[in-house]
C-alpha positions as a Python dict, from the first residue, in 0.01 Angstrom:
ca = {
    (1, 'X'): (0, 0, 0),
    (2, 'X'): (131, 372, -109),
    (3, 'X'): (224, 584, 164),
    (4, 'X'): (33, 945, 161),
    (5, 'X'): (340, 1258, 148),
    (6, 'X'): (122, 1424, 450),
    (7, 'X'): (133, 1092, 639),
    (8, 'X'): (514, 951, 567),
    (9, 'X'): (741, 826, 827),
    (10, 'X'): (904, 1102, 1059),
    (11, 'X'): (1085, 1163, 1385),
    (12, 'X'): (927, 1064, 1712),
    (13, 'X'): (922, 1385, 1847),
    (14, 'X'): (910, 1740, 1764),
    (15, 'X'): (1204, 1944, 1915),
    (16, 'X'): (1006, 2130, 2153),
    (17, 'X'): (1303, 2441, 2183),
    (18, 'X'): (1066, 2672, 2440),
    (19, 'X'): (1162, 2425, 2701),
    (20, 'X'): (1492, 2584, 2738),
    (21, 'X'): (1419, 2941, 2563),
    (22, 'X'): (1142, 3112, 2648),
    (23, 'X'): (1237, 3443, 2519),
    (24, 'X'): (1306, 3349, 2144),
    (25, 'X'): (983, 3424, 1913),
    (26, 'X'): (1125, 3390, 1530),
    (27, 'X'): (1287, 3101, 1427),
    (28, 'X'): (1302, 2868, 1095),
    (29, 'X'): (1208, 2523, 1041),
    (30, 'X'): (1099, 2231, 834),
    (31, 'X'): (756, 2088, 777),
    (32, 'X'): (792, 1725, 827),
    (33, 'X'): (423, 1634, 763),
    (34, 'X'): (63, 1765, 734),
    (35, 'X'): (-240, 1639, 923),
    (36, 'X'): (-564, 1654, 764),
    (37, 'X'): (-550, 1984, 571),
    (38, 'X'): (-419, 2293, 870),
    (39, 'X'): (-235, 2086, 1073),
    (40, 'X'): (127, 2148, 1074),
    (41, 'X'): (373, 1915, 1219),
    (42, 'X'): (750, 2105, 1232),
    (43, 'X'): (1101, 1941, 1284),
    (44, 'X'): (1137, 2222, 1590),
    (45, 'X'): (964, 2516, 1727),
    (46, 'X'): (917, 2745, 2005),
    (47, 'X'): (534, 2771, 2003),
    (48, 'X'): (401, 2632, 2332),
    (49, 'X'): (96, 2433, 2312),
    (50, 'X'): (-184, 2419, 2543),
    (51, 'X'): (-61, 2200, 2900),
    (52, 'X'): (-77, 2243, 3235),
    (53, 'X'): (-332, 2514, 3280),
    (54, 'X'): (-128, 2732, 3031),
    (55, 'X'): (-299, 2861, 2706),
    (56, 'X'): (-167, 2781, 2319),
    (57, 'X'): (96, 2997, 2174),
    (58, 'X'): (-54, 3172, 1862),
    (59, 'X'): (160, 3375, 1596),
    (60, 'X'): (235, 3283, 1201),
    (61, 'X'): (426, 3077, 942),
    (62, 'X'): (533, 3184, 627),
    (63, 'X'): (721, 3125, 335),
    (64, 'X'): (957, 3330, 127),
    (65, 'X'): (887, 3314, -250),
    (66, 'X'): (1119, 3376, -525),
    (67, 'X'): (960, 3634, -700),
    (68, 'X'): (842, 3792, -386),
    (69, 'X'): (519, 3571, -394),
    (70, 'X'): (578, 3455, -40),
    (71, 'X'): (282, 3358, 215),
    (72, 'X'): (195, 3381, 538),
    (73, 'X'): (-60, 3168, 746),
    (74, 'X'): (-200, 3263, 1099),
    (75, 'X'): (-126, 2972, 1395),
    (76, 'X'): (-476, 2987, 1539),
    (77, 'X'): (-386, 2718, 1809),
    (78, 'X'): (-108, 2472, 1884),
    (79, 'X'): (-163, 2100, 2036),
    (80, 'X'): (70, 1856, 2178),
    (81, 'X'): (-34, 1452, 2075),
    (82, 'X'): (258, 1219, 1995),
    (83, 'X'): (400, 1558, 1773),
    (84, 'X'): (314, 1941, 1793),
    (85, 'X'): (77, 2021, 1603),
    (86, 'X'): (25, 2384, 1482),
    (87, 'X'): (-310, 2443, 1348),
    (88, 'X'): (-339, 2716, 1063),
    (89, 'X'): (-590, 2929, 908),
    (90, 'X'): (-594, 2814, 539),
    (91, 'X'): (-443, 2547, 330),
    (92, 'X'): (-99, 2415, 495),
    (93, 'X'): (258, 2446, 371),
    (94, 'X'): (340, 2137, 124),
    (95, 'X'): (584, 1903, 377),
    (96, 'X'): (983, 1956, 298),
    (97, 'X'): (894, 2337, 264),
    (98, 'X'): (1112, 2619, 521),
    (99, 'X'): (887, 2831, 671),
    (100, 'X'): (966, 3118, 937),
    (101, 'X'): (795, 3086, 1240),
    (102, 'X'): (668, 3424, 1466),
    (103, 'X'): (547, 3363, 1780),
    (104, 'X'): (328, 3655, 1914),
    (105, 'X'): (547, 3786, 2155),
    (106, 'X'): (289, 3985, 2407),
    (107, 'X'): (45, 3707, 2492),
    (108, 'X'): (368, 3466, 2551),
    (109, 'X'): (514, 3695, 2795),
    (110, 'X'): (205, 3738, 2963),
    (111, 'X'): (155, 3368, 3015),
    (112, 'X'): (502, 3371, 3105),
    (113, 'X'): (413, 3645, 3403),
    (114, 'X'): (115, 3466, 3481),
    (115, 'X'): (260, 3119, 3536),
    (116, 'X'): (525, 3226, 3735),
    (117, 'X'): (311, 3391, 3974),
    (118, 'X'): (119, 3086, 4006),
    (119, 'X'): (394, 2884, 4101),
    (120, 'X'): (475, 3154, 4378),
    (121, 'X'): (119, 3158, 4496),
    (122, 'X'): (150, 2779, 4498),
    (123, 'X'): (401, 2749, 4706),
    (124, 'X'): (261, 3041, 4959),
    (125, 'X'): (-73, 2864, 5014),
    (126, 'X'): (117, 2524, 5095),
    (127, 'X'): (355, 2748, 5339),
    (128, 'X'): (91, 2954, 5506),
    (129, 'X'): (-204, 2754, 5485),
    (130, 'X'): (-113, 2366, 5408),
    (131, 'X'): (-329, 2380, 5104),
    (132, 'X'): (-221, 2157, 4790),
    (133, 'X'): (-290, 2325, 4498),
    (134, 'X'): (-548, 2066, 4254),
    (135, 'X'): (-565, 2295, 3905),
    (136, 'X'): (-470, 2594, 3755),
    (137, 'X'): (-552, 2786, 3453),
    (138, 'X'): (-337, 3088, 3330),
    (139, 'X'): (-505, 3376, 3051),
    (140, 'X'): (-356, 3712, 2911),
    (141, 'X'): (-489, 3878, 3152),
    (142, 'X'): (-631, 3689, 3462),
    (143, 'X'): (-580, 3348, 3644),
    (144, 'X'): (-699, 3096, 3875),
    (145, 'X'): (-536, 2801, 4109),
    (146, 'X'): (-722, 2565, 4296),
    (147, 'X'): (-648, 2440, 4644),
    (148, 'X'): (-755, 2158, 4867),
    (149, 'X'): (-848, 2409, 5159),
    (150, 'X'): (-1186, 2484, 5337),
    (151, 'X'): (-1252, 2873, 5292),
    (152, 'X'): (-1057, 3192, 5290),
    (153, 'X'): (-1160, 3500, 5433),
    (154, 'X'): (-1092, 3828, 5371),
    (155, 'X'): (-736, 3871, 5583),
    (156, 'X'): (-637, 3517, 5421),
    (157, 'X'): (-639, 3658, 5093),
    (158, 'X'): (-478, 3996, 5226),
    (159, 'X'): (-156, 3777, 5366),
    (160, 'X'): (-162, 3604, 5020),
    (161, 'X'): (-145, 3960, 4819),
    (162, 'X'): (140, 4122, 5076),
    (163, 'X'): (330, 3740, 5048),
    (164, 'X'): (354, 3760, 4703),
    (165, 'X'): (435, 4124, 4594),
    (166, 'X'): (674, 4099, 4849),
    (167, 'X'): (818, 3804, 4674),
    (168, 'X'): (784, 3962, 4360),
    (169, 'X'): (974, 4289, 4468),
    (170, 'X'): (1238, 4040, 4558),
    (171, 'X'): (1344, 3992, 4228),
    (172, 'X'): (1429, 3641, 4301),
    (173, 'X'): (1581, 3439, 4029),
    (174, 'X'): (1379, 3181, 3814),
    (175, 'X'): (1562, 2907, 3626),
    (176, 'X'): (1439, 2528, 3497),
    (177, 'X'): (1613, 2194, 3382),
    (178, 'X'): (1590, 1850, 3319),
    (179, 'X'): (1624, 1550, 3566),
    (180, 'X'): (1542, 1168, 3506),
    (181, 'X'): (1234, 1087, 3710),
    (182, 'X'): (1417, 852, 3934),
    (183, 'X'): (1660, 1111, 4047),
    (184, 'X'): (1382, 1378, 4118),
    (185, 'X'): (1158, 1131, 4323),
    (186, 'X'): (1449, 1017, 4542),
    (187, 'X'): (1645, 1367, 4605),
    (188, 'X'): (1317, 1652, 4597),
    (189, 'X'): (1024, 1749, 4850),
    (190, 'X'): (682, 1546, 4641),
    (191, 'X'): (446, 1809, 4795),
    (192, 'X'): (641, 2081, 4653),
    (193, 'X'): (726, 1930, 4333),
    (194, 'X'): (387, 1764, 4238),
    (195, 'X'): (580, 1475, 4037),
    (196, 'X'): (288, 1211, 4106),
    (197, 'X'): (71, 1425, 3924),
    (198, 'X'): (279, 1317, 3592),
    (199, 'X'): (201, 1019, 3423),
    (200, 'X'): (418, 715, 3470),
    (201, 'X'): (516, 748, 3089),
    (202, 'X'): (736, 1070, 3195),
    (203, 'X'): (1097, 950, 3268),
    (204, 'X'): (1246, 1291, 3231),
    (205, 'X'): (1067, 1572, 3410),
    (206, 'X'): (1158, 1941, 3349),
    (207, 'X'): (1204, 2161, 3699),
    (208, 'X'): (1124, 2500, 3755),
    (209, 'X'): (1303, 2686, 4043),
    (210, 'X'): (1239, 3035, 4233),
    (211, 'X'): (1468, 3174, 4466),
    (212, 'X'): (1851, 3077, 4589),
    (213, 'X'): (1980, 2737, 4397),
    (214, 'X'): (2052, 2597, 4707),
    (215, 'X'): (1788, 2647, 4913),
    (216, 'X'): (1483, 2761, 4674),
    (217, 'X'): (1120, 2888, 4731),
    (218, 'X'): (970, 2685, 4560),
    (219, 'X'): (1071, 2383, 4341),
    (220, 'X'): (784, 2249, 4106),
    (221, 'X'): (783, 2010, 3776),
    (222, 'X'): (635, 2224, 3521),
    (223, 'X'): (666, 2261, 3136),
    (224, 'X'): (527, 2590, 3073),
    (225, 'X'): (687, 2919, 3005),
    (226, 'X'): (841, 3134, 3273),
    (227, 'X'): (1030, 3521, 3322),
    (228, 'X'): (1371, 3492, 3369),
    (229, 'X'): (1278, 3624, 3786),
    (230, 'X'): (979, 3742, 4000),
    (231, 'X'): (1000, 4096, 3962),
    (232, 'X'): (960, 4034, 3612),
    (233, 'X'): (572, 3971, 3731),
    (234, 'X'): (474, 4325, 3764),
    (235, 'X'): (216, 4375, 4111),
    (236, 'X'): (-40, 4093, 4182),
    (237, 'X'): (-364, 4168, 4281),
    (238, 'X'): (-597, 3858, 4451),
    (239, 'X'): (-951, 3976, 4289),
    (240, 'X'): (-1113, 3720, 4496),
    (241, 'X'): (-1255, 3356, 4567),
    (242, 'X'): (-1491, 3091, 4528),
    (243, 'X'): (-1592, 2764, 4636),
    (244, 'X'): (-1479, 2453, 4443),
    (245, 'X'): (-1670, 2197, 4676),
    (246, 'X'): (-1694, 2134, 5038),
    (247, 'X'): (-1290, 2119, 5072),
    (248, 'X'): (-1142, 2303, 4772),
    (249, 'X'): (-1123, 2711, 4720),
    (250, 'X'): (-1035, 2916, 4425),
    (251, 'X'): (-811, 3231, 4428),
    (252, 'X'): (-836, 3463, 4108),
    (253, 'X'): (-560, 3721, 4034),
    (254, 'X'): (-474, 4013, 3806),
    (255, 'X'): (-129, 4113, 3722),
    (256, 'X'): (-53, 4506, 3654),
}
């Protein structure tokens, strides 16, 4: 049986380069393959796609043309299965054609912002209140985390605010690697780190660290995008709460 050109054999993975730059948003790259007809499947890129509370990249392709006929196509959303998928407005690039990729710079550095203030209101709700955080999910322009705690009241979320623009004016340093899974069960804290909340597939887990390198704030396994340190964040504002069942609260937060 003939093997479709949108469907022919390619690498396992997509290099997925926004693990360790988050601050590059033009690149180049080859389209291995095409999925149904707006589905395009790179060799690399540094568009994030949706995971772990954190929204899609969006931004363009295009393609240089000899006699300046050259197109462009918008990257509506972006989708991690076995590959990355970049989903386009319009009929995809051929596969084996260079295209230049453009990530839109302003709503990744807000993510960025946002998800780094989670992870410091994370780890100030397990260190003032005991309260795991369940779920997260990051916008352009507001969030909300989840925690396993009964209700907060008005002072609660008060502390929360001063805790974290405090950390924030800190202008403590954010970095991330790799580790194998083994290594990260055995040597970090599991409460801080989340780990069993990866699948057992994951043998290499990415870490995301705030603070001093040897004695951090907070620790966490996360493959999203983050500023470079807190004060990058800009002021946080907790907007409020809400119930999430008998034993779970939400906090929602602004960033100016």
């Amino acid at each position: 049986m003939g093997v479709n050109s949108t469907d022919r054999v390619v690498p396992a993975v997509t290099e997925a380069r926004y693990l360790d730059d988050a601050t590059t948003h033009e690149f180049e790259a080859t389209v291995e393959t095409v999925r149904g007809s707006d589905r395009v499947v790179l060799d690399r890129t540094y568009f994030y796609p949706t995971g772990g509370g954190q929204p899609n990249d969006t931004g363009t392709l295009s393609r240089d043309g000899e006699n300046g006929d050259g197109e462009t196509w918008d990257v509506t959303d972006v989708r991690k299965r076995d590959r990355i998928e970049h989903v386009v407005a319009g009929d995809a690039p051929e596969p084996g054609t260079t295209v230049s990729g453009r990530v839109d710079a302003a709503r990744r550095r807000a993510h960025s912002r946002y998800h780094t203030a989670q992870h410091l209101l994370s780890a100030v709700l397990l260190d003032e209140f005991d309260a795991e955080t369940t779920g997260n999910q990051l916008y352009a322009d507001h969030a909300h985390l989840d925690c396993a705690y009964d209700r907060f009241d008005g002072d609660d979320l008060r502390t929360i605010e001063t805790r974290l623009n405090d950390l924030v004016a800190s202008d403590l340093p954010v970095r991330w690697y790799s580790l194998d899974r083994d290594e990260a069960e055995a040597t970090l804290d599991p409460e801080r780190t989340r780990l069993h909340l990866l699948p057992d597939s994951i043998r290499e887990v990415r870490i995301v660290e705030i603070g001093d390198s040897d004695d951090p704030f907070d620790r966490t396994a996360c493959a999203g995008t983050h500023v470079s340190a807190t004060g990058d964040i800009g002021t946080v504002s907790v907007t409020g709460r809400t119930t999430q069942g008998s034993t779970h609260e939400r906090v929602n937060f602004v960033l100016e």
